[in-house]
Phi, psi and omega in degrees: 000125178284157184257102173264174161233208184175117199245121215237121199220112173318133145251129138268141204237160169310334195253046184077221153259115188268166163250084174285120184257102176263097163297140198207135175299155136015288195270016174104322198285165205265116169245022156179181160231135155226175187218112194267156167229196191253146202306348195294009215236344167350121171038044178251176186275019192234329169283313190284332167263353153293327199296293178290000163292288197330287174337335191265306184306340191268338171297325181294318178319298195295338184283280148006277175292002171256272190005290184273042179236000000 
């Protein structure tokens, strides 16, 4: 079973402190992304499009690793 982390940097924004996320394996390489807020953005229209920024990078990571693979 591999170990991962997950290296994590407060941004503040008008809309309060956001959390920019990397997950990254053992070996350095980067297996994933998110991007988090504080529960007040909870089913906003503000969640949902961090949800879907993050979302399109883990989709790029996955194209990336079929590409070099």
């Amino acid at each position: 079973m591999s170990r991962h982390h997950c290296l994590t940097k407060k941004v503040a924004t008008e809309f309060g402190t956001l959390y920019a996320q990397i997950d990254v394996d053992e070996n350095g390489k980067i297996s994933g992304i998110s991007v988090s807020s504080h529960s007040k953005h909870e089913d906003t229209a503000v969640e949902r499009a961090l949800s879907a920024l993050a979302q399109a990078f883990r989709d790029m990571i996955d194209e990336i690793r079929v590409i070099w693979s």
